[in-house]
C-alpha positions as CSV (number, residue, x, y, z in Angstrom):
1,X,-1.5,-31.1,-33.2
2,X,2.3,-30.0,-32.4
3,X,3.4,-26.9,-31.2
4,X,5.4,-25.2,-34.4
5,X,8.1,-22.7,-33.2
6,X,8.7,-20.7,-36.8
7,X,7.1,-18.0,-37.3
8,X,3.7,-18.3,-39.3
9,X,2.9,-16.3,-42.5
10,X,1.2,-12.9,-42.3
11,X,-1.9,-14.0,-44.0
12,X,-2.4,-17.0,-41.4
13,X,-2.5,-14.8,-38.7
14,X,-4.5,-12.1,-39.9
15,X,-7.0,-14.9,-40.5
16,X,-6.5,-16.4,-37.1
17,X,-6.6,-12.8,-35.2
18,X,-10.3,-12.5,-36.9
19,X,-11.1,-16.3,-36.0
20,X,-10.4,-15.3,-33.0
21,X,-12.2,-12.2,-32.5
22,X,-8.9,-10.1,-32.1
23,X,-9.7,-8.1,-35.1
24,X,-8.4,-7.3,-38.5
25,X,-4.8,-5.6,-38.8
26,X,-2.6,-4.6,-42.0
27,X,-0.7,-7.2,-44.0
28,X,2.4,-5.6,-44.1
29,X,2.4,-4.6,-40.3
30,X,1.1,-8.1,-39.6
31,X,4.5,-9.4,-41.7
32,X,6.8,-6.6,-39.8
33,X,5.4,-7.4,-36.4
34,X,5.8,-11.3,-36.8
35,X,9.2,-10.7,-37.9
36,X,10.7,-8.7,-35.0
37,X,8.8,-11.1,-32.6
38,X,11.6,-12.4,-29.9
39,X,9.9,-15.5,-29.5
40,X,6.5,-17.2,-31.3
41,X,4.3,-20.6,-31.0
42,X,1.7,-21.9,-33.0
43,X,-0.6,-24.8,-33.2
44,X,-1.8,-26.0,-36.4
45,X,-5.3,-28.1,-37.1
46,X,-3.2,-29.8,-40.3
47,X,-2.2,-26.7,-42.2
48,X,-4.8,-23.8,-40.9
49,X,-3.6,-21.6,-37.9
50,X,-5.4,-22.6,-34.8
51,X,-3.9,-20.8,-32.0
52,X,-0.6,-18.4,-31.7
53,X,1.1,-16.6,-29.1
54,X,4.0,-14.3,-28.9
55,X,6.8,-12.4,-26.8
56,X,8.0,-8.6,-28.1
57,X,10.7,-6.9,-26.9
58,X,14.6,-5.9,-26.6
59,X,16.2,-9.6,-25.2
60,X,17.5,-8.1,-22.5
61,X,15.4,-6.3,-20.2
62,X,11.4,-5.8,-21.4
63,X,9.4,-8.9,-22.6
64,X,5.7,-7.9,-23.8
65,X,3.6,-11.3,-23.9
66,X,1.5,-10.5,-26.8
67,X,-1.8,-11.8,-29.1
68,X,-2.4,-15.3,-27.5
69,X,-5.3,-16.5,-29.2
70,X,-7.3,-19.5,-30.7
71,X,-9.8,-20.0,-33.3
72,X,-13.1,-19.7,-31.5
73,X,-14.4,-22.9,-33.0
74,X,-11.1,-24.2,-31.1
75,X,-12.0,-22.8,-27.7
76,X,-12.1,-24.5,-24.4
77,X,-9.4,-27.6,-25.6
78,X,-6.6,-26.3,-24.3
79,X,-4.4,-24.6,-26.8
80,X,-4.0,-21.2,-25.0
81,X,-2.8,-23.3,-22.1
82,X,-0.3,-24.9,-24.4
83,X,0.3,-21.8,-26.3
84,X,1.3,-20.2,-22.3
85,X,3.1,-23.1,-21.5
86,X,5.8,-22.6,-24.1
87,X,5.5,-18.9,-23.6
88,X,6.5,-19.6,-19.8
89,X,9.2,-21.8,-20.5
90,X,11.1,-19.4,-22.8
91,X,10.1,-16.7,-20.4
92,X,12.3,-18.9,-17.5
93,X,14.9,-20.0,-19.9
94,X,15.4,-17.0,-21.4
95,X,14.8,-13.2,-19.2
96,X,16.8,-12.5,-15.6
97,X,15.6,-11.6,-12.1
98,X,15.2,-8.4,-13.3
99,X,13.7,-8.5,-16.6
100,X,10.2,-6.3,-17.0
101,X,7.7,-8.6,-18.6
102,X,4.6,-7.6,-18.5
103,X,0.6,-8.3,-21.0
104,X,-2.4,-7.0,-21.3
105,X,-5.2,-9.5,-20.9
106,X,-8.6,-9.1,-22.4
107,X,-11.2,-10.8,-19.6
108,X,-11.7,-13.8,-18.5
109,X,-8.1,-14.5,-20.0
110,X,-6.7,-13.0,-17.5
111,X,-7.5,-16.1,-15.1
112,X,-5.3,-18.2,-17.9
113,X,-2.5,-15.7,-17.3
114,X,-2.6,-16.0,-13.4
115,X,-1.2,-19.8,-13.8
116,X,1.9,-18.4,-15.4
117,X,2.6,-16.0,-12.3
118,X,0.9,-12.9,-14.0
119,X,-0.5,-10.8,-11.4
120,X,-2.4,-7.4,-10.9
121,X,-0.1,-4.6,-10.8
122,X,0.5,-3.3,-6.8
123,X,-1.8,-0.1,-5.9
124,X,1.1,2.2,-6.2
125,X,1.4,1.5,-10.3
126,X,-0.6,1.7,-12.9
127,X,-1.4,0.1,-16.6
128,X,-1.7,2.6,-19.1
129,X,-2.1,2.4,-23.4
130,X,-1.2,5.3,-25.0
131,X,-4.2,6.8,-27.6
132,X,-3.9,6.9,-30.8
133,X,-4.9,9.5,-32.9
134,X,-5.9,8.1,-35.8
């Protein structure tokens, strides 16, 4: 299983985001949301989604590491490690000294996300999600 650098189809990673217990989203969101993504990697178990990972953002300054995730029945082989490994390496090739990049990390994945020099944020900031009203 290769990692696979285009971008996979809506409908694959709708599938995979509920494999993976990330939950159901729209289709045409899904399609929008994979299109404006900076930067994606997949790994395929011959031609179903496995695992996916992404980077969001304006190519210049803020990088949003977003919706790493594997096919439960995938877990614990690897592949999110893989998936952050090509993450990391855009990340260095591609954002400055400067650049804001920044994830949110469901638990325990946030241990994954400590190897690629993602850290708590310092007492004097905060994380914060903005509610939506639905």
């Amino acid at each position: 299983m290769d990692l696979i650098y285009e971008k996979p189809k809506p409908e694959d990673y709708i599938s995979l985001r509920m494999r993976s217990g990330m939950g159901d989203k729209d289709l045409l969101r899904s399609q929008k949301a994979i299109e404006n993504s900076l930067f994606t990697v997949s790994i395929y178990d011959q031609e179903q989604l496995i695992a996916f990972g992404r980077i969001v953002g304006d190519a210049g300054i803020t990088y949003v590491v977003s919706d790493i995730m594997v096919d439960e029945k995938y877990w614990r082989r690897g592949f999110a490690n893989q998936i952050m490994q090509a993450i990391d390496t855009y990340l260095k090739e591609n954002t400055f000294e400067d650049s804001y990049v920044c994830l949110i990390a469901n638990k325990p994945a946030d241990a994954l996300y400590r190897k690629y020099n993602f850290a708590y944020l310092p007492d004097n900031k905060c994380g914060m999600l903005r509610r939506q009203a639905l």
